[in-house]
N, C-alpha and C positions, 0 to 999 in steps of 0.2 A: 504494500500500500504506500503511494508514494506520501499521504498526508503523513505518517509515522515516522518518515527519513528527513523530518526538517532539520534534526540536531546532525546531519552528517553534512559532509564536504559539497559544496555547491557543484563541483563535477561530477560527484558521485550522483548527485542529485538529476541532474541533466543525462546523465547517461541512462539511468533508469527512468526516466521521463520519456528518452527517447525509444527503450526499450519498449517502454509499456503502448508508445503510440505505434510501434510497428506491430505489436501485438491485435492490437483493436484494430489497422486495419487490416493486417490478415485475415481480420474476422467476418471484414465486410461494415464494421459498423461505422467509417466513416463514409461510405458510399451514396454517392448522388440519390443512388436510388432506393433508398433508405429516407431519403428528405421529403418531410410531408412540407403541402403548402399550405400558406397562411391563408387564415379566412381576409377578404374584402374590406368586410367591414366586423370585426370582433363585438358581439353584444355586452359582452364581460370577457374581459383580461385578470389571468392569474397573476401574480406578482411574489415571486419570493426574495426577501432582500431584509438586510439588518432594520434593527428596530428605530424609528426617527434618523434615517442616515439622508443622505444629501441623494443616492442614490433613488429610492424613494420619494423623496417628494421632487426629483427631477422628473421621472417616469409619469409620475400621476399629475404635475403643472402642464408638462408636455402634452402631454395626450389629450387632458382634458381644453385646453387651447384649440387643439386641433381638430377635438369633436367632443364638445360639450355635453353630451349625452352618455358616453362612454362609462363601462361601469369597470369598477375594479373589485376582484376578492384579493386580498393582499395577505400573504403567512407570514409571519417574522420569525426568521431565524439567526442564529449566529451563524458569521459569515467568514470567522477564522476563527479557531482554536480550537482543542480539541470536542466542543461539541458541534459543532460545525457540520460535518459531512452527514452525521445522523440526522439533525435536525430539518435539514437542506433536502436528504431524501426522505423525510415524514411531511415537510411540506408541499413536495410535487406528489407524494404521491395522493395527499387530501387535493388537490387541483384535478391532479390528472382524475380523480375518481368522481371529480363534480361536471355534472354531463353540461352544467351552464357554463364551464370556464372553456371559452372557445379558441386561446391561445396562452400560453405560461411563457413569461419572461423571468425570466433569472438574472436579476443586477447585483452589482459590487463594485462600489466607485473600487479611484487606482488603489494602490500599495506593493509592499515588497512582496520580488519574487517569491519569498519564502509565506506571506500572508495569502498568495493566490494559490498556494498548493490543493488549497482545499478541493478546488476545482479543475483538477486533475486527478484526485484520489478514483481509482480503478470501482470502485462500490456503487460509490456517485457515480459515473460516468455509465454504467450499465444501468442503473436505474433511468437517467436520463435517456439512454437508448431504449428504455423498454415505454417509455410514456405512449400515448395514445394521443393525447392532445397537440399539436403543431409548440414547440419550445424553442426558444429565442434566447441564446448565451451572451449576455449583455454585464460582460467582469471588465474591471480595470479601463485603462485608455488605450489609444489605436494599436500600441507598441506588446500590450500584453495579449498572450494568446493561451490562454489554458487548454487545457483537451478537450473542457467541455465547449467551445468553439467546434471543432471537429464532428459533435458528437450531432450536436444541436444544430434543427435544421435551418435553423440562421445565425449569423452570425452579427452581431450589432456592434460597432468601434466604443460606444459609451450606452449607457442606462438612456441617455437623451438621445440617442441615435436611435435606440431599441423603440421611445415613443414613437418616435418620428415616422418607423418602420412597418408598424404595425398597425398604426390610428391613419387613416387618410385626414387630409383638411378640408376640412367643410366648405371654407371660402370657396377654396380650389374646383372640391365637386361642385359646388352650386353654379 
């Protein structure tokens, strides 16, 4: 599990980061055809992300700007340390299992390589590959790339990118 290798050497870390991603796609689970598509217009958006973080209420200004109507079910969970990976996949999997959450975004403003691990941890990542609902990996800024990026059938540069992404603009369709 790569979340449990934070106390080791940053190469060592990256080597089995890179191990683990040839592994997953060996498997097929990074594959095109594996990416579901996102609904149009989302009636409710899932939201899993730290509790009052800047992540958060970016997602939910954004989106709601962009279509006023738009509903959010939002899970807070811890988004590094060790309860992190559990609580991350207890809240997709209450999203994924609620037939009204029509798209799940996963945010995590930026920080250190070693606080994004979590979102690489192999546990997490197969959960994310088993959801059902369309999920949107929306960690860190443009430069950080976790596996759950890979995993998830979108990819969003920022939390604000992910609204952007997912909400159309009202103005725009009108």
């Amino acid at each position: 599990q790569v979340f449990e290798m934070r106390h080791v050497g940053i190469g060592d870390l990256l080597e089995k980061l890179e191990k683990l991603r040839q592994k997953l796609k060996a498997e097929g689970l990074f594959d095109a055809t594996h990416k579901k598509r996102l609904p149009f217009l989302p009636h409710r958006i899932g939201l899993v992300t730290g509790k009052d973080s800047d992540a958060e209420k970016d997602v939910l200004r954004t989106a709601q700007l962009r279509w006023p109507s738009v509903e959010f079910r939002v899970e807070h969970a811890a988004v590094q340390g060790d309860r992190a990976v559990g609580e991350v996949i207890a809240a997709l999997g209450r999203l994924d299992a609620d037939p009204e959450v029509d798209v799940i975004i996963v945010a995590r403003g930026g920080g250190d390589f070693q606080n994004l691990l979590v979102f690489s941890d192999e546990t997490l990542l197969r959960a994310a590959a088993a959801c059902i609902t369309p999920l949107v990996s929306a960690i860190g800024h443009e430069a950080d790339r976790p596996l759950l990026d890979e995993i998830a059938d979108l990819r969003a540069s920022t939390p604000t990118d992910a609204a952007k992404r997912v909400v159309p603009d009202v103005a725009e369709e009108l």
